[in-house]
MILO-905322 format. One record per atom (N, C-alpha, C, CB): residue in three letters; atom name; residue number from 1; x, y negated, z negated. Coordinates in steps of 0.02 Angstrom, whole numbers, plus 50000, padded with zeros to 5 digits. Each point is the difference from the previous one (the first is absolute). Glycine has a CB too. Example, Ala and Ser with C-alpha at 12.3 -4.5 7.8 and 13.67 -1.06 7.14 Angstrom:
+---------+-------+-----+-------+-------+-------+
: residuo : atomo : num :     X :     Y :     Z :
+---------+-------+-----+-------+-------+-------+
:     Ala :     N :   1 : 50660 : 50284 : 49610 :
:     Ala :    CA :   1 : 49955 : 49941 : 50000 :
:     Ala :     C :   1 : 50045 : 49940 : 50000 :
:     Ala :    CB :   1 : 49905 : 50059 : 49938 :
:     Ser :     N :   2 : 50077 : 49888 : 50098 :
:     Ser :    CA :   2 : 50042 : 49941 : 49997 :
:     Ser :     C :   2 : 49961 : 49945 : 49963 :
:     Ser :    CB :   2 : 50059 : 50032 : 50108 :
+---------+-------+-----+-------+-------+-------+
END
This chain:
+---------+-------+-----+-------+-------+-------+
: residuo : atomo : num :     X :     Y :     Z :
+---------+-------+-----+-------+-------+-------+
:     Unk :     N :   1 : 49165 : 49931 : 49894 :
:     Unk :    CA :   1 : 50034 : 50064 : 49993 :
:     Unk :     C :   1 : 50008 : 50014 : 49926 :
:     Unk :    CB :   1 : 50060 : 49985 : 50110 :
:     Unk :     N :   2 : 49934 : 50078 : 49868 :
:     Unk :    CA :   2 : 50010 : 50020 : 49949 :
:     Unk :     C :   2 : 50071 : 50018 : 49980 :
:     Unk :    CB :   2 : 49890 : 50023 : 50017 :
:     Unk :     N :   3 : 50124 : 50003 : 49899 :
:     Unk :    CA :   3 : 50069 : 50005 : 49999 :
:     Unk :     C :   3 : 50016 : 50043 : 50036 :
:     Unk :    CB :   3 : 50013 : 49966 : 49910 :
:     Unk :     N :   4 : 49955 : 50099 : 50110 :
:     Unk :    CA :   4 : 50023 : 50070 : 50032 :
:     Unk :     C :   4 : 50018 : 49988 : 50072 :
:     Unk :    CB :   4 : 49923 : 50072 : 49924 :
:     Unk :     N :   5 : 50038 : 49877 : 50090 :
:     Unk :    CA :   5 : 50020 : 49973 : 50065 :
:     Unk :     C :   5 : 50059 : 49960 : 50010 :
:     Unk :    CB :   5 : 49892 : 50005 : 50012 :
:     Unk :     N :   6 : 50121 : 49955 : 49928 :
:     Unk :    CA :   6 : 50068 : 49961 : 50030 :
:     Unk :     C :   6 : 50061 : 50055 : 49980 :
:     Unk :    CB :   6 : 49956 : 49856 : 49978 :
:     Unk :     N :   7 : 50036 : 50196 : 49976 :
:     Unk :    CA :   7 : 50052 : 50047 : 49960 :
:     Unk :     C :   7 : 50012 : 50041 : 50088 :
:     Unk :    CB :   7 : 49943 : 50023 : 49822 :
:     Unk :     N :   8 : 49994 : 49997 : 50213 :
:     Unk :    CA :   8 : 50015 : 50035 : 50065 :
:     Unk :     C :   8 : 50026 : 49964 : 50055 :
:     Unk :    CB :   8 : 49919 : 50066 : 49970 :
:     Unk :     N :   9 : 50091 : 49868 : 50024 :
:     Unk :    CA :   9 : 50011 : 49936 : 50046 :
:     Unk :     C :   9 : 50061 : 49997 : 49996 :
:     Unk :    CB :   9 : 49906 : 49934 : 49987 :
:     Unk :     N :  10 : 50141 : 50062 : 49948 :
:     Unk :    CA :  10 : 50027 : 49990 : 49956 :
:     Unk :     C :  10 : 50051 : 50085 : 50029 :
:     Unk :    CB :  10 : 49896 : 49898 : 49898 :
:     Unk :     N :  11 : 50095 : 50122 : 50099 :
:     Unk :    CA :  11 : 50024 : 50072 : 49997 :
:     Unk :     C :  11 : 50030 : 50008 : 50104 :
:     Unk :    CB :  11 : 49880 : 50059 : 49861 :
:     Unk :     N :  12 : 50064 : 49941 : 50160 :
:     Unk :    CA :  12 : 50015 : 49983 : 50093 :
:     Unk :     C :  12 : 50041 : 49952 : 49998 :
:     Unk :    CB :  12 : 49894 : 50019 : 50055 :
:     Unk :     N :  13 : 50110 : 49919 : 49916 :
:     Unk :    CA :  13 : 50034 : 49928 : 50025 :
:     Unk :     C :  13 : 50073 : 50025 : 49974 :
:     Unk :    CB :  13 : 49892 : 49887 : 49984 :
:     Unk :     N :  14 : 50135 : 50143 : 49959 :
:     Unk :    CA :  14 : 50047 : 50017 : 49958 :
:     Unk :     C :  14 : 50024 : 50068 : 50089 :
:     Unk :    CB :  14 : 49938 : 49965 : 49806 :
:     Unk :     N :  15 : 50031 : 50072 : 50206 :
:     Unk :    CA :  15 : 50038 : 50068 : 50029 :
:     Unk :     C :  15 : 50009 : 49942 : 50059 :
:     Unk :    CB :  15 : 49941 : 50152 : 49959 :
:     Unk :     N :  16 : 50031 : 49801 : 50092 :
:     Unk :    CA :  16 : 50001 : 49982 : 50055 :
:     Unk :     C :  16 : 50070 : 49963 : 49985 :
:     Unk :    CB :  16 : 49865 : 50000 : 50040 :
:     Unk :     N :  17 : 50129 : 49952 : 49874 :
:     Unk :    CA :  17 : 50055 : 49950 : 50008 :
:     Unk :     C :  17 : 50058 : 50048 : 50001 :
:     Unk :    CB :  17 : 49947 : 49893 : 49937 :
:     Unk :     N :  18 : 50075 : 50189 : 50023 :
:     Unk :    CA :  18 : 50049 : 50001 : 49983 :
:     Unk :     C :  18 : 50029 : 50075 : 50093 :
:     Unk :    CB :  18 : 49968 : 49944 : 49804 :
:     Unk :     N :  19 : 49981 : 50059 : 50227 :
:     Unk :    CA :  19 : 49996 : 50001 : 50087 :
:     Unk :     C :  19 : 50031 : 49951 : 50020 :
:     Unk :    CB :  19 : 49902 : 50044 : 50018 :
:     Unk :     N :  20 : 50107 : 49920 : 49975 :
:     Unk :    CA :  20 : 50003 : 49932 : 50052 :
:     Unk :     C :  20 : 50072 : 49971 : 49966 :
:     Unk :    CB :  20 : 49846 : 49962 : 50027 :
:     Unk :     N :  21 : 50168 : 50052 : 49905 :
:     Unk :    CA :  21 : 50077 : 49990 : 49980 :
:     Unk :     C :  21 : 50016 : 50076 : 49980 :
:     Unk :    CB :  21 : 49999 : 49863 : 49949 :
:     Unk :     N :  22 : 50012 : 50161 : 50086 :
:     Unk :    CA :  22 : 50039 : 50070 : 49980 :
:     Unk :     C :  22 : 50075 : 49984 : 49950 :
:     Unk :    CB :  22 : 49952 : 50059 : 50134 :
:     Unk :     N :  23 : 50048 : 50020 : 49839 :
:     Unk :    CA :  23 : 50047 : 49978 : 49937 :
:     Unk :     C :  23 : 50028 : 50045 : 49963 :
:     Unk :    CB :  23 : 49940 : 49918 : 49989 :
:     Unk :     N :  24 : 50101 : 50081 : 49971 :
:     Unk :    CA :  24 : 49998 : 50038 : 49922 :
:     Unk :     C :  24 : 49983 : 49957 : 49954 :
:     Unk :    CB :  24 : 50085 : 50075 : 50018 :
:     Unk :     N :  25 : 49869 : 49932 : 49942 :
:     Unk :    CA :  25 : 49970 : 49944 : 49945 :
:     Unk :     C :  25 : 49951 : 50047 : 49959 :
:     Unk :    CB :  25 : 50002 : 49878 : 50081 :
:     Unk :     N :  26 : 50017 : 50087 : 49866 :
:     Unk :    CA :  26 : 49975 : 50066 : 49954 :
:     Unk :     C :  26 : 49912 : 49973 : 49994 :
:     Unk :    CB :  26 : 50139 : 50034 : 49908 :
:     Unk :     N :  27 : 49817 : 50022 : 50051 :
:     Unk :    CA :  27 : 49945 : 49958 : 50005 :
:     Unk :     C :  27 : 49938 : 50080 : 50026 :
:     Unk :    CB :  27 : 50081 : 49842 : 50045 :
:     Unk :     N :  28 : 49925 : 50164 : 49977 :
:     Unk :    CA :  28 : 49945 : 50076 : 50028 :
:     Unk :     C :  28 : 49937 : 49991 : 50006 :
:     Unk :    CB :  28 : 50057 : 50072 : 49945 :
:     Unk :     N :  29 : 49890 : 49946 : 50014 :
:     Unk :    CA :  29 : 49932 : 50011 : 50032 :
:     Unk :     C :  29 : 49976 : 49919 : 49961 :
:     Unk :    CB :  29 : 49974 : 50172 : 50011 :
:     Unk :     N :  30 : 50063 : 49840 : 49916 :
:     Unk :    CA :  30 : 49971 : 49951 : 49960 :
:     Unk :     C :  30 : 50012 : 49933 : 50006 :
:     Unk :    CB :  30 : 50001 : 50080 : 49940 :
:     Unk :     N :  31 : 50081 : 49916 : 50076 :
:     Unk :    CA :  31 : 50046 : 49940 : 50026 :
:     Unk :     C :  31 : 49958 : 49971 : 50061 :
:     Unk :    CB :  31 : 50124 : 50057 : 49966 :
:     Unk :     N :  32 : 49877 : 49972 : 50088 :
:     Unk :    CA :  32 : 49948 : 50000 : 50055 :
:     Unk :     C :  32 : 49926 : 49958 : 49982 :
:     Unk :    CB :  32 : 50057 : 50122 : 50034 :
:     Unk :     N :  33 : 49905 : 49931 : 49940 :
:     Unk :    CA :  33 : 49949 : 49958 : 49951 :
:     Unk :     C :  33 : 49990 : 49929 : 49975 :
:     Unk :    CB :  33 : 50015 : 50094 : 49973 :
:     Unk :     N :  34 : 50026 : 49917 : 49987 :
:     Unk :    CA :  34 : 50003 : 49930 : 49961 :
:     Unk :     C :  34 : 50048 : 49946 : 50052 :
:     Unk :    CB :  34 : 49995 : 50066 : 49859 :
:     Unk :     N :  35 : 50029 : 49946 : 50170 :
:     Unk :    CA :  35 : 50036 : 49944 : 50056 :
:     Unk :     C :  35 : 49948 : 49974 : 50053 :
:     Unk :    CB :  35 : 50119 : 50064 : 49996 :
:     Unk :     N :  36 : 49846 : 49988 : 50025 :
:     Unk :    CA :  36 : 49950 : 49965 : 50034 :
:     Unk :     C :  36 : 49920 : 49992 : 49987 :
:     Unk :    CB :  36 : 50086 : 50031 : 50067 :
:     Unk :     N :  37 : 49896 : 49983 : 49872 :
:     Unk :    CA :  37 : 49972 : 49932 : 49945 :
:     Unk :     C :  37 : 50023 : 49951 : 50010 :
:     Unk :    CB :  37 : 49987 : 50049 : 49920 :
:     Unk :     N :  38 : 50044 : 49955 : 50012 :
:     Unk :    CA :  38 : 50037 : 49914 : 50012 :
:     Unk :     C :  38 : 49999 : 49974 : 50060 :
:     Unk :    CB :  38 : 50080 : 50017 : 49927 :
:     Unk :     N :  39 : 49966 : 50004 : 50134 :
:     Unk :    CA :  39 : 50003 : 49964 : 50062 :
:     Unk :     C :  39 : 49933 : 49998 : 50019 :
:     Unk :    CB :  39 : 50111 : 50032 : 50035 :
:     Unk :     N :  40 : 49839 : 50007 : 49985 :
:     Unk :    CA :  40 : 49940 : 49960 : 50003 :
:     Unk :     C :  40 : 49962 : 49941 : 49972 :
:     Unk :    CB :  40 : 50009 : 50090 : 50021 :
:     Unk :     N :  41 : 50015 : 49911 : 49878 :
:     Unk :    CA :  41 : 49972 : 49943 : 49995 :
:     Unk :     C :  41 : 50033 : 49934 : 50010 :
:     Unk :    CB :  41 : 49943 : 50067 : 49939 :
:     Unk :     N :  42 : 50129 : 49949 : 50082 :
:     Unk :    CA :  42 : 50016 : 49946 : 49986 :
:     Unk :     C :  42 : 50002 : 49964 : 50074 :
:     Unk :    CB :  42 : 50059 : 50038 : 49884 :
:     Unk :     N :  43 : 49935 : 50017 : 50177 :
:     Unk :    CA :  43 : 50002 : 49980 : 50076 :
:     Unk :     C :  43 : 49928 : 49959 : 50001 :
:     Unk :    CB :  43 : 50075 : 50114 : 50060 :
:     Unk :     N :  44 : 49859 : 49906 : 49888 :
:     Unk :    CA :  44 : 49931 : 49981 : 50002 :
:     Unk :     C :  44 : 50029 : 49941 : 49973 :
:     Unk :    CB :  44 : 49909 : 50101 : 49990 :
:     Unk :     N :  45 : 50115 : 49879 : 49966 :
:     Unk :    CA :  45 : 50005 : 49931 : 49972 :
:     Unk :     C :  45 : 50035 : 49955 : 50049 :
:     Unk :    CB :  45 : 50003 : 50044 : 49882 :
:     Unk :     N :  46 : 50059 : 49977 : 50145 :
:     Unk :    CA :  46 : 50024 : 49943 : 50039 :
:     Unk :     C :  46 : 49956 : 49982 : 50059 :
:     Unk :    CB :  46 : 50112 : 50031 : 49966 :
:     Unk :     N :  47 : 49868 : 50035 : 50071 :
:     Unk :    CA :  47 : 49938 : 49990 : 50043 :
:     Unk :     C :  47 : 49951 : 49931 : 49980 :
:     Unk :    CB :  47 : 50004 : 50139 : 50011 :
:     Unk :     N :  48 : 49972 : 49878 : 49911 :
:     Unk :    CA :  48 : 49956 : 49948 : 50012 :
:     Unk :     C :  48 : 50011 : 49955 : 49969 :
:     Unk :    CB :  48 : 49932 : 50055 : 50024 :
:     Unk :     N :  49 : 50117 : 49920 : 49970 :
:     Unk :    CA :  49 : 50027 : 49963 : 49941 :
:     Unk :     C :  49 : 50026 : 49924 : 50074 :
:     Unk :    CB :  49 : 50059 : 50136 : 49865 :
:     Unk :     N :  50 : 50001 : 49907 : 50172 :
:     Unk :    CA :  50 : 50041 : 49922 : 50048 :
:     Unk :     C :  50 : 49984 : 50050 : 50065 :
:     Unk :    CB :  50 : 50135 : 49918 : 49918 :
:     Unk :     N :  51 : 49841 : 50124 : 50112 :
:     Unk :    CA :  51 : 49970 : 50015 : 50081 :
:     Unk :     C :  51 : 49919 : 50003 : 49997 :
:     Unk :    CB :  51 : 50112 : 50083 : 50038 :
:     Unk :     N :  52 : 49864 : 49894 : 49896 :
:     Unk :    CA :  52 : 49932 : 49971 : 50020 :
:     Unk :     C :  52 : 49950 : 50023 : 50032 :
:     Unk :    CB :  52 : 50054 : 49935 : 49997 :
:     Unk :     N :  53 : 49961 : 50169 : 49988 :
:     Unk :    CA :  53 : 49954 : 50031 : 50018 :
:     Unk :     C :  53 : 49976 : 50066 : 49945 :
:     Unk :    CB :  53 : 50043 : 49950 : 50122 :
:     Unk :     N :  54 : 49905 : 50027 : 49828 :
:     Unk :    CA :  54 : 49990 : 50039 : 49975 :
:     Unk :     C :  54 : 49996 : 50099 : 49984 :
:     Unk :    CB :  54 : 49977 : 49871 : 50020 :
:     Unk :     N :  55 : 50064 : 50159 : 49978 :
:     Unk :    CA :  55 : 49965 : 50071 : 49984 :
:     Unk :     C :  55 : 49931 : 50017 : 50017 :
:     Unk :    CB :  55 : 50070 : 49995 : 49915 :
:     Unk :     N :  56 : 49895 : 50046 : 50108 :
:     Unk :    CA :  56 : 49962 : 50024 : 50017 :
:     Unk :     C :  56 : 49954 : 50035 : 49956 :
:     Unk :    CB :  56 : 50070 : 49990 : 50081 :
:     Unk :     N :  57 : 49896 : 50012 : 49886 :
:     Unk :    CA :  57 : 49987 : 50054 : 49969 :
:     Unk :     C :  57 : 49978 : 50093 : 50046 :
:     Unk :    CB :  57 : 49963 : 49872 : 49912 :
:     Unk :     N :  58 : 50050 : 50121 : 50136 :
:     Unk :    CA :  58 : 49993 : 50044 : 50059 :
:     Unk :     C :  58 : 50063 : 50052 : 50000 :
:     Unk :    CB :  58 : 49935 : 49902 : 50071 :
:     Unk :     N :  59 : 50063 : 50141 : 49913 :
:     Unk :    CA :  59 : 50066 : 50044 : 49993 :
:     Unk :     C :  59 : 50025 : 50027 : 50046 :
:     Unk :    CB :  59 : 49974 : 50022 : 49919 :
:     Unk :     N :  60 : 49981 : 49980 : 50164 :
:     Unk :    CA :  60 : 50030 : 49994 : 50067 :
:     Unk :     C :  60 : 50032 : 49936 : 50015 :
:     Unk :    CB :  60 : 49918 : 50075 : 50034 :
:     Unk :     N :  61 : 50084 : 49851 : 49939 :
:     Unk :    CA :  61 : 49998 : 49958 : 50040 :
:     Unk :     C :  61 : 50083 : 49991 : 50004 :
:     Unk :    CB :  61 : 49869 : 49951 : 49977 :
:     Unk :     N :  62 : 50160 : 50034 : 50083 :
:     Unk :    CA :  62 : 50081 : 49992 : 50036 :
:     Unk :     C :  62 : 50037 : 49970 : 49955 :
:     Unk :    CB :  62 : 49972 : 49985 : 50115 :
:     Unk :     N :  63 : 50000 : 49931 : 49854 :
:     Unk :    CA :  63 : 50029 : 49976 : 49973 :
:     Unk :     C :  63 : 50014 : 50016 : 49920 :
:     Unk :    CB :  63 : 49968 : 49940 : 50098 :
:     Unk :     N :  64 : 49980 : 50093 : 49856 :
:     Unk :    CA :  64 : 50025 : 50038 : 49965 :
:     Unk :     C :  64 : 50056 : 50068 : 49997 :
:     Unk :    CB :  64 : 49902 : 49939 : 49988 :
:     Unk :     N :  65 : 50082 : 50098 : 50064 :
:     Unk :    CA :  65 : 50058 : 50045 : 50022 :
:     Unk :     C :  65 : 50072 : 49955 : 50015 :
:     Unk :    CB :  65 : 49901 : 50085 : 50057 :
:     Unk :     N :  66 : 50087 : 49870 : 49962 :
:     Unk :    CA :  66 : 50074 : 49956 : 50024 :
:     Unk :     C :  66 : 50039 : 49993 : 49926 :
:     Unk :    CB :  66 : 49942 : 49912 : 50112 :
:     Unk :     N :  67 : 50017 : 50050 : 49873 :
:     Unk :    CA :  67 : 50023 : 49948 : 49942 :
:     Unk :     C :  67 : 50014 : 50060 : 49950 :
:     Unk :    CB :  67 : 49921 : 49875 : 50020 :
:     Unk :     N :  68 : 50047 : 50179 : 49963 :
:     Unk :    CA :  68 : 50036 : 50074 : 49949 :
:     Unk :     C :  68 : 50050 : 50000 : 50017 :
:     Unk :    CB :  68 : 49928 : 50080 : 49989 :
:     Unk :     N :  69 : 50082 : 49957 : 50089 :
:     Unk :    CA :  69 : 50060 : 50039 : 50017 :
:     Unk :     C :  69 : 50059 : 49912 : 49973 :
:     Unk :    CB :  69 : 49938 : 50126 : 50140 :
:     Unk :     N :  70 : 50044 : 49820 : 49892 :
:     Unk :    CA :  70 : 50066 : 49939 : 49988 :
:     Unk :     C :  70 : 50015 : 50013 : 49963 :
:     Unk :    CB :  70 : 49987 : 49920 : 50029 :
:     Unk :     N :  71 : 49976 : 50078 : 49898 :
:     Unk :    CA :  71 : 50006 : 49995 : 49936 :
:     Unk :     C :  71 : 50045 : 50053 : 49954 :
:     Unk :    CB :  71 : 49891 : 49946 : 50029 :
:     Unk :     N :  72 : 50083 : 50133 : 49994 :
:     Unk :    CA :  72 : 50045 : 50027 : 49999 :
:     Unk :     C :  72 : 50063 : 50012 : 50029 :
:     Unk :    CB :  72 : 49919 : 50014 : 49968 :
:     Unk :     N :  73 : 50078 : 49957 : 50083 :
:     Unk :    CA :  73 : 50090 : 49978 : 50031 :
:     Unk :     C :  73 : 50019 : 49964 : 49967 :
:     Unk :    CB :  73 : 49999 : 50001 : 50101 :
:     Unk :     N :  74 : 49989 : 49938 : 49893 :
:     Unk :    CA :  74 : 50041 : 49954 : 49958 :
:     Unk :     C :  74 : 50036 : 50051 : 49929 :
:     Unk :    CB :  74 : 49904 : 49880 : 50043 :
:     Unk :     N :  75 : 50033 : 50138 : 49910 :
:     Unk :    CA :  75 : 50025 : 50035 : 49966 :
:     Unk :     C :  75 : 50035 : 50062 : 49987 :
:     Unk :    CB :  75 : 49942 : 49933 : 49996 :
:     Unk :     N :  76 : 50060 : 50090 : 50051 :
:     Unk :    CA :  76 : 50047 : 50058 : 50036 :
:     Unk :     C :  76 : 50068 : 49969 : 50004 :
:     Unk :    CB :  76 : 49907 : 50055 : 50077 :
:     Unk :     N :  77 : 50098 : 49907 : 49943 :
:     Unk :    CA :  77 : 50068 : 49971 : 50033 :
:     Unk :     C :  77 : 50026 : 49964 : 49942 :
:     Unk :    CB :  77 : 49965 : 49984 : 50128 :
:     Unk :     N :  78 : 49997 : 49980 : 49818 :
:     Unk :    CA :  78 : 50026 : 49974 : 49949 :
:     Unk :     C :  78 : 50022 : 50065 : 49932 :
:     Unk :    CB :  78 : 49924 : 49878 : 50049 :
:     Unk :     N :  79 : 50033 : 50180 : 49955 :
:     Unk :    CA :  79 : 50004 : 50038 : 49964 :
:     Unk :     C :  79 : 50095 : 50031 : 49995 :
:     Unk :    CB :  79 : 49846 : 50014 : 50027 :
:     Unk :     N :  80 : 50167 : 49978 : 50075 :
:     Unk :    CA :  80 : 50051 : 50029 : 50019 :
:     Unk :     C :  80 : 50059 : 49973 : 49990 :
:     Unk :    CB :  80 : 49935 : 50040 : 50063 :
:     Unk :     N :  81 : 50049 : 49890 : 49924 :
:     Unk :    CA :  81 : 50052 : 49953 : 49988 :
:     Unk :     C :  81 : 50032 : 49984 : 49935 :
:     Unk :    CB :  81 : 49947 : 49964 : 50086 :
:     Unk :     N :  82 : 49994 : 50042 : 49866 :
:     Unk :    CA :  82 : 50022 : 50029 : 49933 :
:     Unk :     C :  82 : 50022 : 50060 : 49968 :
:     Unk :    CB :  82 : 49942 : 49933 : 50004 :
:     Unk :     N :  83 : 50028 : 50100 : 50028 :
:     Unk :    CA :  83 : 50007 : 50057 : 49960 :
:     Unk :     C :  83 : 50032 : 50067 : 50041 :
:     Unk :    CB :  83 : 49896 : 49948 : 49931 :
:     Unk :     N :  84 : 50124 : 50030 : 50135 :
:     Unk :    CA :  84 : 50019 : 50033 : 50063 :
:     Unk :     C :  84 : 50075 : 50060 : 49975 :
:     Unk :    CB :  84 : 49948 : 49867 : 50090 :
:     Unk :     N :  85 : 50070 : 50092 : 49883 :
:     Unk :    CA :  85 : 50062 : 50047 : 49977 :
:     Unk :     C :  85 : 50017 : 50032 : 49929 :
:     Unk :    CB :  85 : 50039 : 49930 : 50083 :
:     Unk :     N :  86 : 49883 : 50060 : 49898 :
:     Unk :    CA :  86 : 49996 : 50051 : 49923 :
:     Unk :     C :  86 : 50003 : 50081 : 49998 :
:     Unk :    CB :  86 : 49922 : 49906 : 49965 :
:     Unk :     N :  87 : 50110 : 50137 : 50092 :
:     Unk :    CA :  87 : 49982 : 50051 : 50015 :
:     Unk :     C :  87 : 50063 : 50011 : 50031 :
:     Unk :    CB :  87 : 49876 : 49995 : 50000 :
:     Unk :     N :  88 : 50168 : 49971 : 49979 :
:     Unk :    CA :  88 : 50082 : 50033 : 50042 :
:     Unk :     C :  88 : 50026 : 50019 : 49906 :
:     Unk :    CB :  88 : 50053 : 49886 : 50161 :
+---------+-------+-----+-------+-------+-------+
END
């Protein structure tokens, strides 16, 4: 996959993670963005790092879609935990 591909991977995994934790959290198109980047690469690393199943280079394949959207949860939820009440 190319970068445009993980930036669009990256961008779906970010709207699904911040679907799936509904919220007020600041962050918008770009916040979004860049949250699920990161959570993709970093869901690709643990993926293949201790569950011992490489990333795909396949931009349909499940377990890359999995391991984004995790990734950006995790970091969703850590984002929220830090920084959750910078906006009162």
């Amino acid at each position: 996959m190319g970068i445009i591909s993980w930036i669009i991977l990256g961008l779906l995994a970010g709207a699904i993670a911040k679907f799936l934790l509904p919220g007020r959290d600041p962050g918008g198109f770009i916040g979004t963005t860049v949250i699920g980047v990161a959570g993709a690469f970093i869901g690709g690393w643990i993926s293949a790092r201790w569950l011992d199943h490489p990333v795909a280079k396949n931009f349909y394949d499940g377990a890359t879609w999995a391991s984004a959207i995790g990734g950006a949860l995790v970091l969703l939820i850590a984002y929220r935990i830090f920084f959750g009440n910078s906006r009162n």
